[in-house]
N, CA, C and O atoms as a DFTB+ gen file, in Angstrom:
364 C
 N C O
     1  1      21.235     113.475      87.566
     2  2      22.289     114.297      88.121
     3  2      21.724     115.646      88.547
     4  3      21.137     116.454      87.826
     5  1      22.071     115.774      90.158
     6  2      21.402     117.227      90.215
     7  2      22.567     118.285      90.240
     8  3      23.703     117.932      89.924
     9  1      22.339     119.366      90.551
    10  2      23.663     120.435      90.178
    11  2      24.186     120.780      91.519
    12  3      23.366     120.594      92.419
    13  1      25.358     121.241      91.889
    14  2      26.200     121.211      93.294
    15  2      25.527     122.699      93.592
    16  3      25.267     123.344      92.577
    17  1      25.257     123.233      94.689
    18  2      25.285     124.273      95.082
    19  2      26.564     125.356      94.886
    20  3      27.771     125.123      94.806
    21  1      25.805     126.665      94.839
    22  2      26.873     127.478      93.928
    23  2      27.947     127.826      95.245
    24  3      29.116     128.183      95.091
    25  1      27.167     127.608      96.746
    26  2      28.300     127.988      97.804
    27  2      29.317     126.697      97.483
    28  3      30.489     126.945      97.200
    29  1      28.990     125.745      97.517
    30  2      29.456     124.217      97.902
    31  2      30.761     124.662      96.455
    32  3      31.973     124.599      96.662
    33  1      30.240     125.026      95.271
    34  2      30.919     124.988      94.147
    35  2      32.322     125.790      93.865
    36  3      33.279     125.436      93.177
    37  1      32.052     127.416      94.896
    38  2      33.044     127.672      94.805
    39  2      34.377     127.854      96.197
    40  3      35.442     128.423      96.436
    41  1      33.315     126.862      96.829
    42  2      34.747     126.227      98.039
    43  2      35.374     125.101      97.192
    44  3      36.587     125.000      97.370
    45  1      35.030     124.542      96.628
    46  2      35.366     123.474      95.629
    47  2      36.567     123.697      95.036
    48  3      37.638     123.112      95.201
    49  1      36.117     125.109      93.935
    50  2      37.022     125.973      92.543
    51  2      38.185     126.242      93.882
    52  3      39.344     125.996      93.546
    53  1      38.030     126.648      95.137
    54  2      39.299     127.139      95.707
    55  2      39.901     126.205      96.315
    56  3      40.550     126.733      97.218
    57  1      40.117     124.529      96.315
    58  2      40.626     123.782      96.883
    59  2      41.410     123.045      95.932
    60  3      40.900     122.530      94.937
    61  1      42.573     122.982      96.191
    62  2      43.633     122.981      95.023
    63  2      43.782     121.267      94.727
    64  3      44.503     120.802      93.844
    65  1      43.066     120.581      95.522
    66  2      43.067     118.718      95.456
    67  2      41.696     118.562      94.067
    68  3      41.442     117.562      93.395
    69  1      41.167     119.658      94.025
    70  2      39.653     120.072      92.643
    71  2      40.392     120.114      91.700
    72  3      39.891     119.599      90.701
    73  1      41.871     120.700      91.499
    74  2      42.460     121.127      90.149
    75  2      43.024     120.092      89.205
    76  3      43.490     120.506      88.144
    77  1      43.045     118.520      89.512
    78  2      43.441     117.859      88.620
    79  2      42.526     116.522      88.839
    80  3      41.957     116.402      89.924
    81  1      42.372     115.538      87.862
    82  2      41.606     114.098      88.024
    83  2      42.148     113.696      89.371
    84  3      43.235     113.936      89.897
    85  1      41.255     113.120      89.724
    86  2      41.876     112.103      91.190
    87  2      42.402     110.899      90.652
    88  3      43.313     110.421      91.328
    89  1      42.188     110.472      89.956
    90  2      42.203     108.996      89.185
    91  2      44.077     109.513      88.064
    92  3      45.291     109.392      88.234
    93  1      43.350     109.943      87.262
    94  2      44.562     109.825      86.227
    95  2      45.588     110.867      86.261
    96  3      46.597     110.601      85.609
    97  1      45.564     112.099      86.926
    98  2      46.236     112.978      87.610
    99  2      46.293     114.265      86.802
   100  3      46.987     115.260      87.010
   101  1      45.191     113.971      85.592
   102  2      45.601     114.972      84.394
   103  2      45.157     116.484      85.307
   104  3      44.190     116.618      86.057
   105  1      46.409     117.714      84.884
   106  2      45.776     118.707      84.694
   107  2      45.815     119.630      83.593
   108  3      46.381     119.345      82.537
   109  1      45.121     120.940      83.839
   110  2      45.026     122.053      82.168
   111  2      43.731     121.366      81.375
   112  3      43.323     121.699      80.262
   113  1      43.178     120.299      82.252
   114  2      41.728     119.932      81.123
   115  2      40.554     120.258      81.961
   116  3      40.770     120.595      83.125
   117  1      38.802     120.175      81.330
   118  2      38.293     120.242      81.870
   119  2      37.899     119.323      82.879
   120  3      37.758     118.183      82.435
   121  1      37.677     119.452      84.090
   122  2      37.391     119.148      85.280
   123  2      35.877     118.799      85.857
   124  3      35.101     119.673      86.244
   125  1      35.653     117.721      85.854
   126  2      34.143     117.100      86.134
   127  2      34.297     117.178      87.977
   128  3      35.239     116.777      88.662
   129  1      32.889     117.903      88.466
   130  2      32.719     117.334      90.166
   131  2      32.021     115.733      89.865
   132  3      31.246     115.534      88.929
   133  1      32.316     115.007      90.525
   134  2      31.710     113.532      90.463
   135  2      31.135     113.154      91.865
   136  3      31.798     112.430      92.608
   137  1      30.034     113.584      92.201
   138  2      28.954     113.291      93.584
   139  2      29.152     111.663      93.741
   140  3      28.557     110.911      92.968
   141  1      30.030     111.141      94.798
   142  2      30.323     110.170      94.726
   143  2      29.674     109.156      96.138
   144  3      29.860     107.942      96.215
   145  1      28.949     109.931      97.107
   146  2      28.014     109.411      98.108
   147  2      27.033     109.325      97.452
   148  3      26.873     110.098      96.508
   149  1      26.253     108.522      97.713
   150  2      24.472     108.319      97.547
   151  2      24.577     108.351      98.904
   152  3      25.540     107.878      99.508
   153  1      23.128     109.173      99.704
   154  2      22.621     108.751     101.039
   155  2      20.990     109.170     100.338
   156  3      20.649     110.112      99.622
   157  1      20.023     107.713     101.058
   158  2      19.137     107.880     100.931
   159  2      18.190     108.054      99.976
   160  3      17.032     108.466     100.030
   161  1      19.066     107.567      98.855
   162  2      18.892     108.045      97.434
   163  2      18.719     108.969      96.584
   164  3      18.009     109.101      95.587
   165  1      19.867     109.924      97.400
   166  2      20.093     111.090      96.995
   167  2      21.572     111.237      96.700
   168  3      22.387     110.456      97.189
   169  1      21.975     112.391      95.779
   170  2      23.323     112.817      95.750
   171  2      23.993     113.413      96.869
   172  3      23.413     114.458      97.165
   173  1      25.046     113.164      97.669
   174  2      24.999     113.598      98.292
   175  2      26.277     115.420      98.466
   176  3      27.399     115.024      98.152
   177  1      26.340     116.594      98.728
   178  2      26.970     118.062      98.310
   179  2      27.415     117.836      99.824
   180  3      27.286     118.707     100.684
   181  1      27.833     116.856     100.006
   182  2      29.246     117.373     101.458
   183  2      30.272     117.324     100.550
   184  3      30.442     116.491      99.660
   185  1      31.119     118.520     100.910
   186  2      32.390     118.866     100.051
   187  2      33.241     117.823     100.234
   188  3      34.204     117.805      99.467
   189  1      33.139     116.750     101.217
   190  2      34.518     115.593     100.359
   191  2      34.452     115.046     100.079
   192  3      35.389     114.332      99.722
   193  1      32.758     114.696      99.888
   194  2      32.184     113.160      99.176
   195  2      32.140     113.678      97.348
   196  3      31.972     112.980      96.348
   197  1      32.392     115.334      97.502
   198  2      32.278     114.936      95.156
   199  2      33.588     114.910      95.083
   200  3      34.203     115.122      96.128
   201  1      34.111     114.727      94.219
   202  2      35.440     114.057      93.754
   203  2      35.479     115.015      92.264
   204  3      34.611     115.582      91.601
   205  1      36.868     114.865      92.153
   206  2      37.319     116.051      90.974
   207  2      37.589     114.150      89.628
   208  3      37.991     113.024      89.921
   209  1      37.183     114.662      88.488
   210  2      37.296     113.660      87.423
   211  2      37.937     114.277      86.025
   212  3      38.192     115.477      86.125
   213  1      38.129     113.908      85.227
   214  2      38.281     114.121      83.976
   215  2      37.354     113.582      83.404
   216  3      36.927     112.510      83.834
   217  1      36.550     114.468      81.765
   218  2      35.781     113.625      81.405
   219  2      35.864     112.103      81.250
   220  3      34.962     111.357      81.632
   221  1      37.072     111.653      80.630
   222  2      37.208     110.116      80.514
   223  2      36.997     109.103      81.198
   224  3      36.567     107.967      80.996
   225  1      37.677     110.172      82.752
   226  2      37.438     109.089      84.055
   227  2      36.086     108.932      84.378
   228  3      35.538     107.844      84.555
   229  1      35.249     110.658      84.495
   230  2      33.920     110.462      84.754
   231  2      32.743     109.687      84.216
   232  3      31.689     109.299      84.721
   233  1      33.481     109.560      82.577
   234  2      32.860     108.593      82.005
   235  2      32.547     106.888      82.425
   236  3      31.561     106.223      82.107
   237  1      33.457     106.564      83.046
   238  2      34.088     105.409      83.599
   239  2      33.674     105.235      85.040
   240  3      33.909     104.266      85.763
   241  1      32.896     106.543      85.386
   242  2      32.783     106.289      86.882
   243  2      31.533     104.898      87.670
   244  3      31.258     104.614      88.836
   245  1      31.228     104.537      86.786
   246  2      30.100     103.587      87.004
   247  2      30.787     101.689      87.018
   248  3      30.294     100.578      87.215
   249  1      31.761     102.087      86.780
   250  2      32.245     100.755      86.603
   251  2      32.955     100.265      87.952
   252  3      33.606     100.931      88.756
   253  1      32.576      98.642      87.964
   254  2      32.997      98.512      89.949
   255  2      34.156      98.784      90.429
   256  3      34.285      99.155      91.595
   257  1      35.466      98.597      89.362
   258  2      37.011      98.277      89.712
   259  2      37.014      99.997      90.297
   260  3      37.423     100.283      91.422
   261  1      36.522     100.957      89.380
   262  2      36.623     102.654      89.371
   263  2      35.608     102.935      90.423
   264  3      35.387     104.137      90.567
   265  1      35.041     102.259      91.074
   266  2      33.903     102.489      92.281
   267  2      34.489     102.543      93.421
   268  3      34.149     103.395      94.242
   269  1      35.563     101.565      93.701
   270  2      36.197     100.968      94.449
   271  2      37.228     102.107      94.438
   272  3      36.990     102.918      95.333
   273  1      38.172     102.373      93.783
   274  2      39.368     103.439      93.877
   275  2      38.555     104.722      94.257
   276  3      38.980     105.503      95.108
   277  1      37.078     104.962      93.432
   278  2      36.133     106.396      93.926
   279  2      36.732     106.705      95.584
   280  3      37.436     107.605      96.042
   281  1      35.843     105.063      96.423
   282  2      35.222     105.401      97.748
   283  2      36.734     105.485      98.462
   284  3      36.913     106.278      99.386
   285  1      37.573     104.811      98.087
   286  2      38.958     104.655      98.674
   287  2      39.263     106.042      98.571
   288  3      39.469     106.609      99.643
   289  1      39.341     106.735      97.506
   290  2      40.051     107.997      97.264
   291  2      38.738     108.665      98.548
   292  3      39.107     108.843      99.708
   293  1      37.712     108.876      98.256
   294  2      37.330     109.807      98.969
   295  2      36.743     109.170     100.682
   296  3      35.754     109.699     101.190
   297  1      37.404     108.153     101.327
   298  2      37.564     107.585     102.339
   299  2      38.345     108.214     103.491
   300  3      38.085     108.709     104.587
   301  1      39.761     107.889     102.504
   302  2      41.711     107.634     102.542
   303  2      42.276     108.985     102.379
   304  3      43.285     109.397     102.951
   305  1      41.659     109.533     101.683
   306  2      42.288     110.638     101.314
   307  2      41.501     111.883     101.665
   308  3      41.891     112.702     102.497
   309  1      40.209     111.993     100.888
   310  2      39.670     113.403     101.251
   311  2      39.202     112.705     103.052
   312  3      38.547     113.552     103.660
   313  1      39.384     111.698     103.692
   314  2      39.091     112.042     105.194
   315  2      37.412     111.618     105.759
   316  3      37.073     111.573     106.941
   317  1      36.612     111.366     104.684
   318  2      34.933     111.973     105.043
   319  2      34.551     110.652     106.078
   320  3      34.568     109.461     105.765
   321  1      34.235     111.195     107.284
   322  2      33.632     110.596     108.234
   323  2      32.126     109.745     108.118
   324  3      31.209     110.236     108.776
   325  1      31.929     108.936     107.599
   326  2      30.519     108.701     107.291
   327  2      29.877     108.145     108.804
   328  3      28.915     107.378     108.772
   329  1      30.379     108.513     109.930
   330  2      29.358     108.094     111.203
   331  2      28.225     109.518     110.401
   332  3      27.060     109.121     110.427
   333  1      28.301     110.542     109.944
   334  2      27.286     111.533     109.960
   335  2      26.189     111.322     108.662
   336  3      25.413     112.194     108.269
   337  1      26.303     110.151     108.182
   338  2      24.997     109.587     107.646
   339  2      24.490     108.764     108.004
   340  3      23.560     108.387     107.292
   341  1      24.721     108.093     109.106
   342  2      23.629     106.887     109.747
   343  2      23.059     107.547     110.433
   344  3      23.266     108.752     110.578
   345  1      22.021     106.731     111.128
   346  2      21.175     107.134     112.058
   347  2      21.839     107.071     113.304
   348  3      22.126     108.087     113.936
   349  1      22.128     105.774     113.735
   350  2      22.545     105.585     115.157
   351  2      24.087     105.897     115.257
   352  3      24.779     105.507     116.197
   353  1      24.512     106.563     114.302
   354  2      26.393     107.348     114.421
   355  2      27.427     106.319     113.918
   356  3      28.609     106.656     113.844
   357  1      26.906     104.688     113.459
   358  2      27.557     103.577     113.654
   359  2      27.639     103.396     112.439
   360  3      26.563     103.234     111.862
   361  1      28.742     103.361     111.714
   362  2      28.602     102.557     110.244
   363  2      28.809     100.936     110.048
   364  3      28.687     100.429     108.933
């Protein structure tokens, strides 16, 4: 796990979809970023590919059924265009 950039981190703290789990909806707890792109075999710090977690969920984030709701949530919802990680623009 590498660490989010401190610009990336506090556009993050000011986006009010950061303030509760994406998954279980909890808020008032602590709040995990969950880097939820790999490109290239890297983590990837575009602000709509990390995802806001609760520890429990983040714990859980490795499992396929919770992989699947991850990429959906940050697809469907946060919007993220992935033509801008291929090469040829084409996913």
């Amino acid at each position: 796990m590498r660490k989010i950039p401190v610009t990336i981190r506090k556009a993050l703290s000011k986006d009010p979809f950061m303030k509760r789990c994406c998954i279980c909806n909890k808020t008032g707890i602590k709040i995990d970023f969950h880097h939820n792109l790999i490109y290239a075999g890297r983590q990837c710090d575009d602000r709509l590919s990390i995802l806001p977690l609760c520890v429990e969920c983040h714990g859980n984030a490795n499992d396929s059924l919770m992989k699947e709701e991850l990429d959906w949530i940050m697809l469907v919802v946060r919007k993220l265009d992935l033509s801008q990680f291929t090469r040829s623009g084409l996913v």
